[in-house]
C-alpha positions as semicolon CSV with decimal commas, in nm:
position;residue;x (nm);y (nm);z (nm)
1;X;0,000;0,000;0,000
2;X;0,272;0,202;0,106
3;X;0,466;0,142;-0,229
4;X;0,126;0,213;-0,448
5;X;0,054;0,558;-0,239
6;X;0,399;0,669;-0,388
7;X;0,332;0,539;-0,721
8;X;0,029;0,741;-0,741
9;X;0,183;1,015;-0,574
10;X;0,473;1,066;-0,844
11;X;0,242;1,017;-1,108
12;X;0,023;1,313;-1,014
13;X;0,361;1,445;-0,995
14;X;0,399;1,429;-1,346
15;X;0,052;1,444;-1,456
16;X;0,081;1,811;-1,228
17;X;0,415;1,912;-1,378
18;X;0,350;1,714;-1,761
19;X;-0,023;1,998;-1,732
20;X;0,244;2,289;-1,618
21;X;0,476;2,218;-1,918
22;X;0,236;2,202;-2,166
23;X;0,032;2,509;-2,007
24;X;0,343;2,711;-2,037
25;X;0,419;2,588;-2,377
26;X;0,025;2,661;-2,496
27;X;0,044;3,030;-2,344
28;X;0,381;3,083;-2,593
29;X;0,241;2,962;-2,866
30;X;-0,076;3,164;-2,824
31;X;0,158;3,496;-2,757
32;X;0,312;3,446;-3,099
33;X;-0,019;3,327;-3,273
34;X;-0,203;3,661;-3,103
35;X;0,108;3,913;-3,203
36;X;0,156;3,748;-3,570
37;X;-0,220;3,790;-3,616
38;X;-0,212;4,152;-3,508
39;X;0,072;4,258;-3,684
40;X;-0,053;4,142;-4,070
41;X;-0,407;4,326;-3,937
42;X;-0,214;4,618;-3,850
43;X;-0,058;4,582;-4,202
44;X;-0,375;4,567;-4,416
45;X;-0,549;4,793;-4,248
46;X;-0,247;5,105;-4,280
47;X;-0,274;5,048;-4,664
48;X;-0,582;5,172;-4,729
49;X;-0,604;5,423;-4,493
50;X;-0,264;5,630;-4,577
51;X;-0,301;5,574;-4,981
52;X;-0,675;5,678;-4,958
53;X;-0,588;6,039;-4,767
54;X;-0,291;6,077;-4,990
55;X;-0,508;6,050;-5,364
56;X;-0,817;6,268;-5,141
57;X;-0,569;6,529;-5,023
58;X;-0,369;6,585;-5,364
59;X;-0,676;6,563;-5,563
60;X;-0,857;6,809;-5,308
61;X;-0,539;7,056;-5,288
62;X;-0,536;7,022;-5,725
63;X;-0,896;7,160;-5,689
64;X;-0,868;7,470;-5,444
65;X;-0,509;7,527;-5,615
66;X;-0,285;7,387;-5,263
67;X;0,059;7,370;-5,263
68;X;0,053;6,984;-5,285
69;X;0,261;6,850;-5,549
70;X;-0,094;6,754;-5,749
71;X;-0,189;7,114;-5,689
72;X;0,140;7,243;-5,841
73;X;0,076;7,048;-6,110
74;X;-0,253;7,178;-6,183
75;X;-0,131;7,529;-6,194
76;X;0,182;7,453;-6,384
77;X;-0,107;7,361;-6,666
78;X;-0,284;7,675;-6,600
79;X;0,025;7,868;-6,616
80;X;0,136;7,659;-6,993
81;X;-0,211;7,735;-7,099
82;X;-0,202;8,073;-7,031
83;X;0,135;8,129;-7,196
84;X;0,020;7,944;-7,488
85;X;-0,280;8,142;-7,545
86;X;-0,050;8,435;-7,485
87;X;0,220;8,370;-7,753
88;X;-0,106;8,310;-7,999
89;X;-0,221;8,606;-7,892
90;X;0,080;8,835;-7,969
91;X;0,186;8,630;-8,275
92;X;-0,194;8,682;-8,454
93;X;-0,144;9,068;-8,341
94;X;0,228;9,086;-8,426
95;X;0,127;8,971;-8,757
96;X;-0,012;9,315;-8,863
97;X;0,329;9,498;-8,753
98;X;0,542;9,371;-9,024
99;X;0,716;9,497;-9,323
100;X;0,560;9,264;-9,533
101;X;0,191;9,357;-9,360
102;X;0,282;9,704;-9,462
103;X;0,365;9,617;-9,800
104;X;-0,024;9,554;-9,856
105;X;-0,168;9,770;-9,663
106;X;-0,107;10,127;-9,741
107;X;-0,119;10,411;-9,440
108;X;-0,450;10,588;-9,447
109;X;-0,493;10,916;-9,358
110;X;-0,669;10,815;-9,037
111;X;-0,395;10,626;-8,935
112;X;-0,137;10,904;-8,928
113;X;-0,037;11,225;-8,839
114;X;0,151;11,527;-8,995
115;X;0,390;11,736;-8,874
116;X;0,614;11,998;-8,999
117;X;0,874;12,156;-8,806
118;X;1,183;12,407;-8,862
119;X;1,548;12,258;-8,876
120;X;1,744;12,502;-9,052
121;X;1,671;12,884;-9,241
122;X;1,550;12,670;-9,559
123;X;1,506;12,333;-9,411
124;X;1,167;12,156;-9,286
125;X;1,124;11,855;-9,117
126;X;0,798;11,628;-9,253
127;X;0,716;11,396;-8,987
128;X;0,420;11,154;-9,012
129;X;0,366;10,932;-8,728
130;X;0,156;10,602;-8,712
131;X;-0,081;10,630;-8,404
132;X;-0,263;10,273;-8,554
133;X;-0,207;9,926;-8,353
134;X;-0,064;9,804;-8,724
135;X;0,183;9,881;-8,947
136;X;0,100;10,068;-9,307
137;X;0,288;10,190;-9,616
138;X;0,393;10,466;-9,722
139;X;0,527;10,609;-10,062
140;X;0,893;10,661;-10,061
141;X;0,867;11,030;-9,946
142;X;0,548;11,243;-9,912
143;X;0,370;11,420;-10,223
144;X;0,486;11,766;-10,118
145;X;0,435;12,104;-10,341
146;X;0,498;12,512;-10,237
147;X;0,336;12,796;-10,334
148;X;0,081;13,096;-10,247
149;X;-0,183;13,047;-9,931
150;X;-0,391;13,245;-10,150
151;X;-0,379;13,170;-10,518
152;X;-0,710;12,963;-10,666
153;X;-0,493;12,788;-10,913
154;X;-0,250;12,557;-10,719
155;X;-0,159;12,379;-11,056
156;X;0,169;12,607;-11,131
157;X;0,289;12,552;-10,808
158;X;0,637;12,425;-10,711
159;X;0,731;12,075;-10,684
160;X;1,081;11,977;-10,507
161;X;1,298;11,696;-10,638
162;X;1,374;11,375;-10,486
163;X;1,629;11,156;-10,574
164;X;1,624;10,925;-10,879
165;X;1,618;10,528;-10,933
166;X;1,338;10,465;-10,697
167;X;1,196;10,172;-10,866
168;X;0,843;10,043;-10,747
169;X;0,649;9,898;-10,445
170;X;0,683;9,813;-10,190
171;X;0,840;10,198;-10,070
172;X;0,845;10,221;-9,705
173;X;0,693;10,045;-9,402
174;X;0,570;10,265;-9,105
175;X;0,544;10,052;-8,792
176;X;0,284;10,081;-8,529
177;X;0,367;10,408;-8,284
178;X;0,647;10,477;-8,529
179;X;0,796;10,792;-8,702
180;X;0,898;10,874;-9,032
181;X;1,139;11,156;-9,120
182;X;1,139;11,336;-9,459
183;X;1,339;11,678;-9,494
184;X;1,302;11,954;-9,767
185;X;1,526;12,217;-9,824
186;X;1,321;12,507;-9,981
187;X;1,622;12,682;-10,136
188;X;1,900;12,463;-10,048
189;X;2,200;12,682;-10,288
190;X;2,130;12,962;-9,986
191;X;2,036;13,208;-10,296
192;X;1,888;13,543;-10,155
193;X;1,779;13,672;-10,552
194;X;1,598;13,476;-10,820
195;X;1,394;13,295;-10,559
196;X;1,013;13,233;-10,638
197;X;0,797;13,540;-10,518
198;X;0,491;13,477;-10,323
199;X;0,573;13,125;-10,195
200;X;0,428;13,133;-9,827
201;X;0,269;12,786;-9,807
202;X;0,353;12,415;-9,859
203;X;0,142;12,156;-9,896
204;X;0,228;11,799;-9,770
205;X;0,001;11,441;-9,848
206;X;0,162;11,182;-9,616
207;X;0,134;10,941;-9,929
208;X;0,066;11,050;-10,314
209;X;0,046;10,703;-10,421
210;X;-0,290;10,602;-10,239
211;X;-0,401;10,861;-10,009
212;X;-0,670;11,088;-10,166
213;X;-0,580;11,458;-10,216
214;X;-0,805;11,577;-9,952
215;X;-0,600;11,388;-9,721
216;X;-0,308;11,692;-9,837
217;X;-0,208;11,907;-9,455
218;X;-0,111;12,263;-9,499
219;X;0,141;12,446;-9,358
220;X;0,279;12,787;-9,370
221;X;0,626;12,870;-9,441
222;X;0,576;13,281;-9,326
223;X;0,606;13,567;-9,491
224;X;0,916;13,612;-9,697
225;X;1,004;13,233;-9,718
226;X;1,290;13,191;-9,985
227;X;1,223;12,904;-10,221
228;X;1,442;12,786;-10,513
229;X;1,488;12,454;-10,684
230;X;1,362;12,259;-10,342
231;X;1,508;11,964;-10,300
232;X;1,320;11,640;-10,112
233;X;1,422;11,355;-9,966
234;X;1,343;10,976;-9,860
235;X;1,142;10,869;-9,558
236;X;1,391;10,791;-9,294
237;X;1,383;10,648;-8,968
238;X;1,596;10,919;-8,834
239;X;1,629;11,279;-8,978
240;X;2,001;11,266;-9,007
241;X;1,957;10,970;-9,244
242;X;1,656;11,179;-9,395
243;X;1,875;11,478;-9,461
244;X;2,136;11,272;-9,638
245;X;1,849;11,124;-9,858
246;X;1,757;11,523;-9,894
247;X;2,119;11,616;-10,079
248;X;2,087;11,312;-10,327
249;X;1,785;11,476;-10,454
250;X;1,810;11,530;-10,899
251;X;1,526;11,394;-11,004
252;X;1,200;11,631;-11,074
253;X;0,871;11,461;-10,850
């Protein structure tokens, strides 16, 4: 009895410690099973939740023009766009302030403006400026003739000469907001006798090859104005060049 009572005894020995082993070993094995399972749930559900706010947040920051990167994006297009529409823009309008645009399309008189100042004793500056958003052509120097403010017959009057070899169109192209410089010289050998009498007027059409002659401005030269074989020259961007144009003058206009 004695001997069976220990028997029994070291078997619920190891039945107790055999349960303690395997209790120990379960509670590991659920530990790793629990901490696996939450880490590939922690995984799965981070996905969704940073891609979604990252597509909502550049897609809403592209829409209310953000500084995201999607946002930059949208208004690098805006910006292309605009500069797009603006190079269209200037080249349709830059298209009309060309020398060949001026070629066909002659200045009219509403398109420019007249003015005569003095330069010298016997020299005039013709300046005719185009105030249009295009540019127009001219002749190669304006249709220009002297004579008496009050005569009824302007037929007789004086006509300067120009120089020679001109050839034909196209003559000379008058940008938009630009100047052109023509120069007479009413009596340019400085001759004080054998001048024409009664000259005290010149007469000046910006172009004599299209404009009509009531487009002609005129301008007084005063009292005592000493004219003799006038000479004209070129339109010129500058009036130096136009009074270098003025002294190769030899051909009657």
């Amino acid at each position: 009895m004695r001997t069976l009572h220990r028997s029994t005894a070291l078997a619920a020995t190891g039945t107790a410690v055999l349960a303690l082993a395997l209790t120990a070993c379960g509670g590991s094995d659920g530990g790793a099973k629990d901490e696996g399972a939450a880490r590939p749930a922690a995984t799965v559900a981070a996905q969704p939740s940073k891609a979604a706010p990252a597509a909502s947040a550049g897609t809403a920051s592209a829409r209310s023009g953000g500084t995201s990167k999607d946002a930059g994006s949208g208004d690098l297009t805006t910006v292309t766009k605009s500069a797009t529409a603006k190079q269209a823009a200037t080249k349709a309008g830059g298209s009309k302030d060309t020398d060949s645009y001026a070629y066909t399309h002659p200045c009219a008189g509403g398109q420019v403006t007249v003015l005569v100042t003095r330069r010298a004793a016997t020299q005039r500056v013709i300046e005719v400026r185009n105030t249009g958003a295009s540019a127009c052509g001219l002749s190669y120097h304006p249709a220009v003739d002297l004579g008496s403010s009050t005569a009824a017959d302007q037929s007789h009057n004086i006509r300067p000469l120009v120089p020679g070899g001109l050839g034909g169109p196209p003559a000379y192209a008058l940008h938009a907001g630009r100047t052109a410089y023509a120069v007479i010289d009413l009596d340019p050998s400085g001759a004080t006798t054998g001048t024409a009498p009664g000259v005290d007027e010149m007469n000046v059409l910006a172009d004599g090859d299209h404009m009509p002659a009531a487009e002609t401005r005129n301008f007084p030269l005063g009292s005592g104005a000493k004219v003799l074989e006038p000479k004209l020259g070129l339109y010129s961007d500058t009036v130096a060049r136009a009074v270098a144009s003025m002294r190769q003058a030899d051909t009657r206009s």
